[in-house]
C-alpha positions as CSV (number, residue, x, y, z in Angstrom):
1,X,-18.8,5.8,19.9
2,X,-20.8,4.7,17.1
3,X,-24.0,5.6,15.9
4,X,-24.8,3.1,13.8
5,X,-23.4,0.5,12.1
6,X,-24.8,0.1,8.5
7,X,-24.4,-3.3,6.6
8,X,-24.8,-2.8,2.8
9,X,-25.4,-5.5,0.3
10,X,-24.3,-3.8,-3.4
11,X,-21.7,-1.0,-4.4
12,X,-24.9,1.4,-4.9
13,X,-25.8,1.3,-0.8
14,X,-22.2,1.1,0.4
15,X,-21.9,4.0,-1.7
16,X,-25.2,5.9,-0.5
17,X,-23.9,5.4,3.4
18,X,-20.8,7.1,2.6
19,X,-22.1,10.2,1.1
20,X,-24.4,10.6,4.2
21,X,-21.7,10.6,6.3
22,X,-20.4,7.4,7.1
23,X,-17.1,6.1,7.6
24,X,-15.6,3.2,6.2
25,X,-14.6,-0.3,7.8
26,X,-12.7,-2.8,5.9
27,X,-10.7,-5.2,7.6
28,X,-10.8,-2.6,10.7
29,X,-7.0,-3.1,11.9
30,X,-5.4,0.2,12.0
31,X,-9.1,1.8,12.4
32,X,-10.8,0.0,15.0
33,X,-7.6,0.9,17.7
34,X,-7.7,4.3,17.0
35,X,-11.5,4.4,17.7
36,X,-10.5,2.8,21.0
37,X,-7.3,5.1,21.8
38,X,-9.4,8.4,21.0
39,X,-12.0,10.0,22.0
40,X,-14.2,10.8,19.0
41,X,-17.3,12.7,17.8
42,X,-20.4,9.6,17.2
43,X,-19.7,8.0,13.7
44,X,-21.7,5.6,11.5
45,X,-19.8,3.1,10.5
46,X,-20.7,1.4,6.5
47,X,-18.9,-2.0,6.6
48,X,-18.0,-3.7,3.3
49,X,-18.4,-7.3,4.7
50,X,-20.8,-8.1,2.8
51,X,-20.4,-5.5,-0.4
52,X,-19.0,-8.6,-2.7
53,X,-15.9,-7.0,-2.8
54,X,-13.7,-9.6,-1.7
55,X,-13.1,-11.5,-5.3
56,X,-9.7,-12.2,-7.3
57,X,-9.3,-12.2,-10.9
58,X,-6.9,-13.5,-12.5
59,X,-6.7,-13.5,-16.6
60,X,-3.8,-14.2,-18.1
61,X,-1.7,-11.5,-16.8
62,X,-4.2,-8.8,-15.8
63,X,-5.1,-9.0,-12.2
64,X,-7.8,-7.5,-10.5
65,X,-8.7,-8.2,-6.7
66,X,-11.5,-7.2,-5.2
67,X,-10.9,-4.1,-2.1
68,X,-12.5,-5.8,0.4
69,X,-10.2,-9.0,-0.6
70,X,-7.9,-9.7,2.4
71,X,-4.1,-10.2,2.5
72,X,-4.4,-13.7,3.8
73,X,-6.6,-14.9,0.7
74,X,-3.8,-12.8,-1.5
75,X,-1.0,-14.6,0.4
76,X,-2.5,-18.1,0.0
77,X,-3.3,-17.4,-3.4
78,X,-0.5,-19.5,-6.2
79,X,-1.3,-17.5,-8.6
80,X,0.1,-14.3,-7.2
81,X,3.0,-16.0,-5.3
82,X,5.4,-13.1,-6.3
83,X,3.9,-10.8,-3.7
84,X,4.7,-13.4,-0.7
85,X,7.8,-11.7,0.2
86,X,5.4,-8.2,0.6
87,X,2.4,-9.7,2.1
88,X,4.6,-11.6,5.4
89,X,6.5,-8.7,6.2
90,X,2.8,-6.8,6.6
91,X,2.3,-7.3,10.5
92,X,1.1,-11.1,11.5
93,X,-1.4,-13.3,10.3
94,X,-4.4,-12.8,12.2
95,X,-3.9,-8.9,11.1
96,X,-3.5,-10.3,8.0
97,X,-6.5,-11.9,7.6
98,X,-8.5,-9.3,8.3
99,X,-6.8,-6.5,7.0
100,X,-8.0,-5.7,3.2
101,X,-6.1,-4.2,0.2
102,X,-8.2,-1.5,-0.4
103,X,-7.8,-0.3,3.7
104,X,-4.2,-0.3,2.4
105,X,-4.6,2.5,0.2
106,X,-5.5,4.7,3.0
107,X,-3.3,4.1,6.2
108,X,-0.6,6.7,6.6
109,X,2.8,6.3,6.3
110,X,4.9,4.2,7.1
111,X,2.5,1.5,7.0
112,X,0.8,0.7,3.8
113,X,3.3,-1.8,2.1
114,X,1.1,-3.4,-0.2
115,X,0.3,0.0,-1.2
116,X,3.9,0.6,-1.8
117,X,3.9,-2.8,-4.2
118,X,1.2,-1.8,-6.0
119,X,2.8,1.4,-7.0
120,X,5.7,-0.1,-8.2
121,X,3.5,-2.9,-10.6
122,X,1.7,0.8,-11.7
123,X,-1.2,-0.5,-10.3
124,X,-4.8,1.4,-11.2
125,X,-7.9,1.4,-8.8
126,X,-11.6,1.3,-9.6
127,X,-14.0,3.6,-7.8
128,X,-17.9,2.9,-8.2
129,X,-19.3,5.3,-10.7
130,X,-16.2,6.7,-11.7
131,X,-13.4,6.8,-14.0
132,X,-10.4,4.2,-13.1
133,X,-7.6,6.1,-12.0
134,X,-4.3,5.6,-11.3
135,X,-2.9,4.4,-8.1
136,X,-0.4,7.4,-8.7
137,X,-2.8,10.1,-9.1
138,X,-5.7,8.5,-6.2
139,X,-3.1,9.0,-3.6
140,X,-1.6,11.8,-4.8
141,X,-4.7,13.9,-4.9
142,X,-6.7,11.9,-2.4
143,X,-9.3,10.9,-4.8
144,X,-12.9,9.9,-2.6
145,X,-15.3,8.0,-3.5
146,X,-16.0,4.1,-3.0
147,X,-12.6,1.8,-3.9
148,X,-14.0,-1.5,-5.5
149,X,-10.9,-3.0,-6.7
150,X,-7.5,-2.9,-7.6
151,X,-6.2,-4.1,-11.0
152,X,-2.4,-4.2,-12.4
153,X,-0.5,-6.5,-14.8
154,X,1.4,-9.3,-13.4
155,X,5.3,-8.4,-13.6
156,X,8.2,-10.2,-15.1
157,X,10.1,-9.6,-12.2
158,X,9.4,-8.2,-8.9
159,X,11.1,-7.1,-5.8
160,X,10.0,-6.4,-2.5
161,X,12.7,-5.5,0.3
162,X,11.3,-3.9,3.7
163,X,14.2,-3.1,6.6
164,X,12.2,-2.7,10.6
165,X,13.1,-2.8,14.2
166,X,11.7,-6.5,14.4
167,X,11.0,-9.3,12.1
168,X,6.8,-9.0,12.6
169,X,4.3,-6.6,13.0
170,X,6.3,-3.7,12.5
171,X,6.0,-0.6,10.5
172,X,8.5,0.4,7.9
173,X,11.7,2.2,8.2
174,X,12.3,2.1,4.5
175,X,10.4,0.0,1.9
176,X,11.5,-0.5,-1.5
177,X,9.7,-2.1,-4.4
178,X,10.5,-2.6,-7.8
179,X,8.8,-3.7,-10.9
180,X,10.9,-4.0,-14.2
181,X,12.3,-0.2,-14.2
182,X,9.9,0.8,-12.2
183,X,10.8,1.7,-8.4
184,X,8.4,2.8,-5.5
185,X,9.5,3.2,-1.5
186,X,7.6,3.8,2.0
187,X,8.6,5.5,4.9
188,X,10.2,8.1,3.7
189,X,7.3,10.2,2.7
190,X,3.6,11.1,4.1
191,X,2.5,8.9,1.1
192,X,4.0,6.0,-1.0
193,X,6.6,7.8,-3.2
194,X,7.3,6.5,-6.8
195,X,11.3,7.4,-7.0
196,X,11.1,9.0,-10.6
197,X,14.7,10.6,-10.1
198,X,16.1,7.1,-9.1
199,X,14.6,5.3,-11.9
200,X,15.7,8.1,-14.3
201,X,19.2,7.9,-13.3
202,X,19.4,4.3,-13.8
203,X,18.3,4.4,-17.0
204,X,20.0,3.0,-19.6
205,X,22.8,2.0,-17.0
206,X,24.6,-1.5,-15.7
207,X,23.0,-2.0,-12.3
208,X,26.6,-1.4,-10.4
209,X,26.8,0.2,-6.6
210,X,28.0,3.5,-8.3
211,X,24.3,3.5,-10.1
212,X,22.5,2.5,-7.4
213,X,24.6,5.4,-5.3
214,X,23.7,8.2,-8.1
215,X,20.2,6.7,-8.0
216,X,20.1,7.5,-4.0
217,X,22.1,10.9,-4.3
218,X,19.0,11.9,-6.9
219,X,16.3,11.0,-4.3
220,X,17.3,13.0,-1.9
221,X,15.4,16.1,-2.9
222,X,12.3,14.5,-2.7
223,X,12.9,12.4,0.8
224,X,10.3,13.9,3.3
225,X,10.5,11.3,6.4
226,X,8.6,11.6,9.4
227,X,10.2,11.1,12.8
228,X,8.0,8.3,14.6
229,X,8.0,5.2,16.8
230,X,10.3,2.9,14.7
231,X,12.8,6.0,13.5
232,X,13.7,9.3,13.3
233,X,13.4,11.2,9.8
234,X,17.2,11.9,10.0
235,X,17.8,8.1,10.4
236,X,15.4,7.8,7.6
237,X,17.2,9.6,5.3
238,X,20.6,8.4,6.3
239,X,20.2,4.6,5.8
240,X,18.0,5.1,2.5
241,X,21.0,4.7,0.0
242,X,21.7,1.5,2.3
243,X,18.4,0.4,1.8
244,X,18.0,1.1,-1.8
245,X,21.6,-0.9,-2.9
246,X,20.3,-4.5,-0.7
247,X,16.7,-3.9,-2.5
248,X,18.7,-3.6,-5.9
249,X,21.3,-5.2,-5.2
250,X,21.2,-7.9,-3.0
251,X,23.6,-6.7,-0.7
């Protein structure tokens, strides 16, 4: 049930809605069915339709895209081709095109690719009236405040490997991106989990299956699955080294 619906113009307003109390709406797909499923308390709802939120720079190789930008414009967008491979495995295209990067940032586990990507390209978000963070440390410590945009340099090279039950609109068994050294995963934590024991163990090392296999063995510590719809946490944690050598390896 909603007790209002509030339809800001600026950052400042958006902003103002919030701190009285309101919730968020992006894009709306994974909030808007949950309203529906649940039964809850009346909430005011601030949407960023119209915040001016929804813009993508691109300058030289410093990106910066808006948080109310959609995947669909990102995914039609040439000039960020190299997260394609990301953006079509993130449900189907109408979801798509309304579903927003910054409402990535805040879905649970195992959804959230995108987010997942951007950990890996060491992505940092702005917040209106605050210090940029780090994507690292604003979902780490659950950082609030108002998301305005995302920014991250444009990588050299960049992987994205995602293994569901079924090709489209599915959530994540295990995700794996990687940026340079750089490696993140989903679905086998409550949050996007940069694999800081995987990267160190393939430093400085020929990318063989015995690396990538010490690179698994040292993740193993810090593997906290959830048991859900699409897979059980043991499952989770058994096929992760499996997952990890076709991300890094190809096979």
């Amino acid at each position: 049930m909603f007790s209002a619906v509030h339809v800001p113009r600026d950052p400042a307003t958006a902003q103002q809605a919030l701190r009285d109390g309101g919730t968020v709406l992006a894009g709306g797909t994974y909030l808007m069915p949950r309203f529906n499923e649940r039964a809850f308390p009346p909430t005011s709802l601030v949407s960023l339709r119209h915040v001016g939120l929804d813009t993508v720079d691109v300058d030289g190789g410093a990106v910066t895209i808006g948080a109310a930008t959609t995947l669909a414009t990102l995914e039609a967008d040439e000039r960020l081709a190299f997260l394609r491979p990301c953006l079509r495995a993130i449900a189907s295209p109408p979801v798509r095109s309304l579903a927003t990067i910054g409402g990535n940032l805040f879905v649970p586990q195992p959804y959230g690719d995108l987010a997942v990507a951007l950990l890996a390209l060491d992505a940092s978000v702005e917040l209106y009236g605050s210090p940029t963070v780090s994507l690292q440390a604003f979902l780490d410590d659950r950082i609030d405040g108002l998301v305005t945009a995302v920014t991250f340099t444009a990588p050299g090279e960049f992987r994205f490997y995602k293994a569901t039950r079924r090709r489209h609109n599915s959530a994540a068994i295990v995700t794996v991106a990687t940026a340079g050294d750089r490696i993140a995963l989903g679905g086998v934590a409550p949050r996007p989990l940069r694999a800081h024991a995987a990267e160190a163990a393939l430093r400085d090392r020929e990318l063989t299956g015995a690396a990538v296999a010490d690179a698994a063995d040292a993740m193993r510590e810090h593997l906290a699955p959830a048991d859900d719809a699409y897979a059980s946490a043991w499952y989770r944690r058994r096929v992760f080294p499996v997952h990890l050598r076709r991300a890094l390896l190809g096979r």
